[in-house]
C-alpha positions as CSV (number, residue, x, y, z in Angstrom):
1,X,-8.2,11.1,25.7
2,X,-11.9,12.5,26.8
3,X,-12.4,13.4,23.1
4,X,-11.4,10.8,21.3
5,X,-14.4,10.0,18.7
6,X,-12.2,6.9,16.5
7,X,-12.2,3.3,17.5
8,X,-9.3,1.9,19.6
9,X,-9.0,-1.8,20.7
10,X,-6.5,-3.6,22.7
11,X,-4.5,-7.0,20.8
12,X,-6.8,-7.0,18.1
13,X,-6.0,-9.5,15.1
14,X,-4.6,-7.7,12.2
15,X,-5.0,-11.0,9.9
16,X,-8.5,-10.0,8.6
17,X,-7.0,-6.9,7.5
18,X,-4.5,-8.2,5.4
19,X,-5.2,-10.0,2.1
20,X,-2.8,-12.5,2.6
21,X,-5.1,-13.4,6.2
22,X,-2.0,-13.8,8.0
23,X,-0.4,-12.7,11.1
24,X,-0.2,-11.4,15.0
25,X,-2.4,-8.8,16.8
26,X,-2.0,-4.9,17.4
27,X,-1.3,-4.2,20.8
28,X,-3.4,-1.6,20.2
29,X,-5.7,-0.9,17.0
30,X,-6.8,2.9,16.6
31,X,-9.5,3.7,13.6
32,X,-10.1,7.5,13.3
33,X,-13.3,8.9,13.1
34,X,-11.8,11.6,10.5
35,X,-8.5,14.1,10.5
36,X,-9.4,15.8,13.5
37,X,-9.7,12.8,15.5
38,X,-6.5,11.3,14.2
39,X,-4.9,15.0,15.1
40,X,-6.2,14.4,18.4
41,X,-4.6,11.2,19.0
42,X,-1.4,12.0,17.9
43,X,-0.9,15.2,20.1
44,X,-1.8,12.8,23.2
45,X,-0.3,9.5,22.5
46,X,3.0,9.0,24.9
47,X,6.1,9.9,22.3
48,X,8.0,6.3,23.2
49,X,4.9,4.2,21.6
50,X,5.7,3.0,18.3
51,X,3.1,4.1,15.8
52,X,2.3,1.9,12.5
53,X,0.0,2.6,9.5
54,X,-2.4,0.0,7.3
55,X,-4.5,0.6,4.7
56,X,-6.7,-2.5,3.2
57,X,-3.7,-4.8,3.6
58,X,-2.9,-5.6,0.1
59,X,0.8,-5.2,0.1
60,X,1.3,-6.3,3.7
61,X,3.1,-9.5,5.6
62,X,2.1,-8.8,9.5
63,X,4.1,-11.3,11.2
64,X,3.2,-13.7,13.4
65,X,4.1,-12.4,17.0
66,X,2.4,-9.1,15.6
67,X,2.9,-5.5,16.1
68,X,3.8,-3.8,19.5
69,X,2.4,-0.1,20.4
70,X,-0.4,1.2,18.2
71,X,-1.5,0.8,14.7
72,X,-3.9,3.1,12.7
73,X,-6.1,2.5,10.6
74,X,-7.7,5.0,8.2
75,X,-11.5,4.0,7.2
76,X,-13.0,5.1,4.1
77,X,-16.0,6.7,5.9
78,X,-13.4,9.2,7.3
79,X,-10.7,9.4,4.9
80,X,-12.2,8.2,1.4
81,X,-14.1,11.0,0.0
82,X,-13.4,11.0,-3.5
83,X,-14.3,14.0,-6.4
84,X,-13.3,16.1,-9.5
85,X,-13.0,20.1,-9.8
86,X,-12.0,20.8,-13.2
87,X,-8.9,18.4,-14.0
88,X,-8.3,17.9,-10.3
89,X,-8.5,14.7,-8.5
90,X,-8.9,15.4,-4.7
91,X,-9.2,12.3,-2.3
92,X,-8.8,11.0,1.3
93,X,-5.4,8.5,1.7
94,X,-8.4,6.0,2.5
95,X,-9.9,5.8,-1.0
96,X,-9.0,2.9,-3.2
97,X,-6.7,3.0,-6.0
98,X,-9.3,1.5,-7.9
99,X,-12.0,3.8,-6.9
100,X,-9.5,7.5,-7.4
101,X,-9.2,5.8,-11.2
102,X,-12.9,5.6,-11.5
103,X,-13.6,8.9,-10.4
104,X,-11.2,10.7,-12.7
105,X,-12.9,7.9,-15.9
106,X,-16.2,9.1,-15.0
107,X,-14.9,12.5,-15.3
108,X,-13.2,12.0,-18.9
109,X,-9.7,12.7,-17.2
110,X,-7.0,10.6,-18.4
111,X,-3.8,10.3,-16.4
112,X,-4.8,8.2,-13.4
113,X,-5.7,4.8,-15.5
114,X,-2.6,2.8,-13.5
115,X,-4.3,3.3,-10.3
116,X,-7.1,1.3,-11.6
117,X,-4.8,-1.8,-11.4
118,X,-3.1,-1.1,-8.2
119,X,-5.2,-2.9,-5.3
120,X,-3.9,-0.7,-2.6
121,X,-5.2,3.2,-1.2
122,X,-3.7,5.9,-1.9
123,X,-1.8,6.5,1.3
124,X,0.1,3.7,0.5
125,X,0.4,5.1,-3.5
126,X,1.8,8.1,-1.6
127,X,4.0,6.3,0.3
128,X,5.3,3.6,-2.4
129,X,5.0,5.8,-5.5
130,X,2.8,3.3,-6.3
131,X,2.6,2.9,-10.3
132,X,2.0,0.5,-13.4
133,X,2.6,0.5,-16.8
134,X,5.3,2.9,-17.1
135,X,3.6,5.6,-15.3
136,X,3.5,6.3,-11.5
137,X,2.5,8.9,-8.8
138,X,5.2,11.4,-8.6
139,X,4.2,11.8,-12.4
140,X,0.1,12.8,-11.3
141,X,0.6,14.4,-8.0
142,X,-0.1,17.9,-7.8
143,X,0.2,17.6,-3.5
144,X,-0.2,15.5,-0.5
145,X,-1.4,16.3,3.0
146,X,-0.5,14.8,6.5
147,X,0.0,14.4,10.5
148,X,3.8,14.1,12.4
149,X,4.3,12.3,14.9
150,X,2.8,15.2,16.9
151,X,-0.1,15.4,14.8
152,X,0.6,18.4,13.4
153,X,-0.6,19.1,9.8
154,X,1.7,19.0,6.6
155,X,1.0,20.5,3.0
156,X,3.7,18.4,1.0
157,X,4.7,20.0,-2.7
158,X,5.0,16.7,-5.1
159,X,9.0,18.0,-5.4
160,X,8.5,17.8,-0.8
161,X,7.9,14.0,-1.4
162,X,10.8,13.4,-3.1
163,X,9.8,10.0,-4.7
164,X,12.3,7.3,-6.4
165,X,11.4,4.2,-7.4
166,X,8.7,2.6,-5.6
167,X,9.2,4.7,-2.9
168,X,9.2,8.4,-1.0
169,X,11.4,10.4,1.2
170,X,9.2,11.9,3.1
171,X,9.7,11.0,6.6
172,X,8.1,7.7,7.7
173,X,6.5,9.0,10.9
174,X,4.0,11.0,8.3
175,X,0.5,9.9,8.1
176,X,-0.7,10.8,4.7
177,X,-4.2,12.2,5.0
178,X,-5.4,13.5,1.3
179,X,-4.3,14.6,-1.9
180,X,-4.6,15.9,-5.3
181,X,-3.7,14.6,-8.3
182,X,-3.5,16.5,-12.2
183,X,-5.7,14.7,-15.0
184,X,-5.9,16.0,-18.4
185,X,-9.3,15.9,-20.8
186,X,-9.6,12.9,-22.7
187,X,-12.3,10.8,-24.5
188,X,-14.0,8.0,-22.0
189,X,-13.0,5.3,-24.7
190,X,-9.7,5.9,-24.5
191,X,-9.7,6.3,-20.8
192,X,-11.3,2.8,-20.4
193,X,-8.8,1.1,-22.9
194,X,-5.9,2.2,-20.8
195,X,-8.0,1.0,-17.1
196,X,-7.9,-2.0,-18.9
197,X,-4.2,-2.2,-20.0
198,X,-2.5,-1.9,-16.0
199,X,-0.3,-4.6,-15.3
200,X,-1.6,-7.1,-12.3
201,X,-0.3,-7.0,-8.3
202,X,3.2,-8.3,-7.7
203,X,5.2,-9.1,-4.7
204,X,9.0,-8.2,-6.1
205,X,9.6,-4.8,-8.0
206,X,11.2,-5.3,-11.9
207,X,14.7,-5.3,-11.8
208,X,16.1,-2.8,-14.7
209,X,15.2,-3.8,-17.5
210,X,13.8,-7.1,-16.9
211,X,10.5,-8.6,-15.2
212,X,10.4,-9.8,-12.2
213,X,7.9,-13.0,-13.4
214,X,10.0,-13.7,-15.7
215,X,13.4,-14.4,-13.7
216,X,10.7,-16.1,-11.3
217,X,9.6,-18.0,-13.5
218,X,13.1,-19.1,-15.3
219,X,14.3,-20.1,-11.8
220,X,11.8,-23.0,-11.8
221,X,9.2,-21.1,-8.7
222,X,5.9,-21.2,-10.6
223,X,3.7,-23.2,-8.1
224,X,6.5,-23.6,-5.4
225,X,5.3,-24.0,-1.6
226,X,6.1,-23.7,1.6
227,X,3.9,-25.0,4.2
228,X,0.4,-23.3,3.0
229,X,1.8,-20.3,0.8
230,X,2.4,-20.8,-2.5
231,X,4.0,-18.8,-5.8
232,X,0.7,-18.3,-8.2
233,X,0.4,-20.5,-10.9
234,X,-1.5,-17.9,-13.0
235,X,1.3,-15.1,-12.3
236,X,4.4,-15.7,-11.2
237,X,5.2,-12.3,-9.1
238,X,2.2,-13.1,-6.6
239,X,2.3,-15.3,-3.9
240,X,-1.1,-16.6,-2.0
241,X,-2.6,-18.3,0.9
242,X,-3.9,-21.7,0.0
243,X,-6.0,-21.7,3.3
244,X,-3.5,-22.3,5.7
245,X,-0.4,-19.7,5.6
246,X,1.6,-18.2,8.6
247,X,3.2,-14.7,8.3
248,X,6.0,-17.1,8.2
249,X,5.3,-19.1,5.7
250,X,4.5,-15.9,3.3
251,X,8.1,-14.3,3.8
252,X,10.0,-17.9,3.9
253,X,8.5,-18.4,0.1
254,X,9.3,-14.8,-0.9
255,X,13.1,-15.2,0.8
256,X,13.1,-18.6,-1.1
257,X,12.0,-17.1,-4.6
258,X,15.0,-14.2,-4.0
259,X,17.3,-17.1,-3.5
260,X,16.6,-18.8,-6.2
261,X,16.5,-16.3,-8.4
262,X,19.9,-14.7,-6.9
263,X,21.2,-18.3,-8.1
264,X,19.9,-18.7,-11.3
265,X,20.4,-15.3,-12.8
266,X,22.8,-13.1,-10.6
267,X,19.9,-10.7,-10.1
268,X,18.6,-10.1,-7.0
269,X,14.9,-9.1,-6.2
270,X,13.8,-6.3,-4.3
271,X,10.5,-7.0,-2.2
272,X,7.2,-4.7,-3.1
273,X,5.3,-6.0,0.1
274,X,6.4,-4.2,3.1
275,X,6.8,-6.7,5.9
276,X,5.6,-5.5,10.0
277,X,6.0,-6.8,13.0
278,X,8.0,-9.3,14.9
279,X,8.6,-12.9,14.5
280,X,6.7,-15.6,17.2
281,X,9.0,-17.3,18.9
């Protein structure tokens, strides 16, 4: 690929991508200099290699043995650009949740506040539906762009994403790029109570009509370990690294916590993290 502008690396370490700091190596790491590039690399890459996406690896297990063919990852330098037109919200699928919030507050748009709790980017909002506090993205997006598998580009209608909960059916092969999202006109106080309101990361989605931390937490896992990963003491839904934690360790705790729960109130917990990669054996 004589053109190729982005950065690609061979069986680079994925854990310092992650929050959690766990996990295996890409066999290959691509970082797009910008939409064009990506484009670029798509239309070229061999059709047999498997292709994987990470943002800022907040709501991401990589497993230990890693993660074969290539994985891409979009910068904010190329895919970040963030601004207002009106009561529009247009943004790369790099930007942070946090920071698309921001934008639209320093605007005086209301609408996007939930994103300001939600410490993931917005191609993974796209992807998940990402939301908080009763509101989510299918209820903000006015339309989403992206690459194929072939890297050809994709204008998706917020009816062509078709979202459920904490998810979308747009095929997964579909590397979000940009979008826009609708505000509305709305005092800055106001705005700033709601940032403030958004509920906290979690690691299992709420069951209807009960709270995940809650059956967590009535199931006796508050504090529980294995090997260095442990359920928060502060908040229930969230698990951390103490210093120490495997990919392994990470999912056995969550698998633990659905167990437990399973056996304590019937209800079984759906995972929000989505887990990569293959075991070490």
């Amino acid at each position: 690929m004589p053109k190729l502008r982005g950065r690609l690396l061979a069986n680079e370490s994925l854990a310092p991508l992650t929050w959690f700091r766990v996990g295996g190596a890409a066999q290959a790491l691509f970082t797009p200099a910008d939409e064009d590039d990506l484009a670029y690399f798509l239309k070229h890459l061999p059709q047999e290699l498997d292709v994987s996406v990470v943002g800022v690896g907040s709501n991401l297990i990589v497993r230990d043995g890693g993660i074969p063919g290539v994985v891409i990852r979009l910068s904010p330098r190329g895919f970040g650009d963030t601004a207002t037109n009106g009561d529009v919200v247009t943004t790369g699928a790099a930007a942070l949740d946090r920071r698309v919030a921001e934008t639209a507050a320093a605007a005086n748009l209301a609408g996007l506040e939930f994103y300001f709790g939600i410490p993931g980017t917005i191609g993974g909002a796209l992807r998940m539906n990402a939301g908080a506090n009763g509101v989510e993205t299918k209820d903000v997006l006015i339309e989403a762009f992206g690459l194929d598998r072939k890297g050809n580009r994709h204008r998706f209608a917020n009816a062509d994403m078709k979202f459920v909960y904490r998810n979308a059916g747009v095929d997964a092969s579909v590397i979000f790029t940009s979008a826009r999202f609708q505000g509305r006109a709305a005092a800055s106080e106001e705005i700033r109570a709601r940032m403030e309101e958004v509920q906290q990361h979690s690691t299992f989605t709420n069951p209807p009509g009960n709270s995940a931390w809650k059956l967590i937490d009535a199931a006796g896992c508050r504090g529980l370990r294995v090997g260095g990963a442990q359920v928060s003491e502060m908040h229930c839904n969230f698990l951390i690294n103490t210093g120490k934690a495997t990919g392994h360790d990470i999912e056995t705790l969550g698998e633990t916590v659905r167990e437990r729960v399973k056996q304590n109130s019937g209800i079984e917990l759906d995972w929000e993290i989505k887990r990569i990669g293959i075991e070490r054996t």
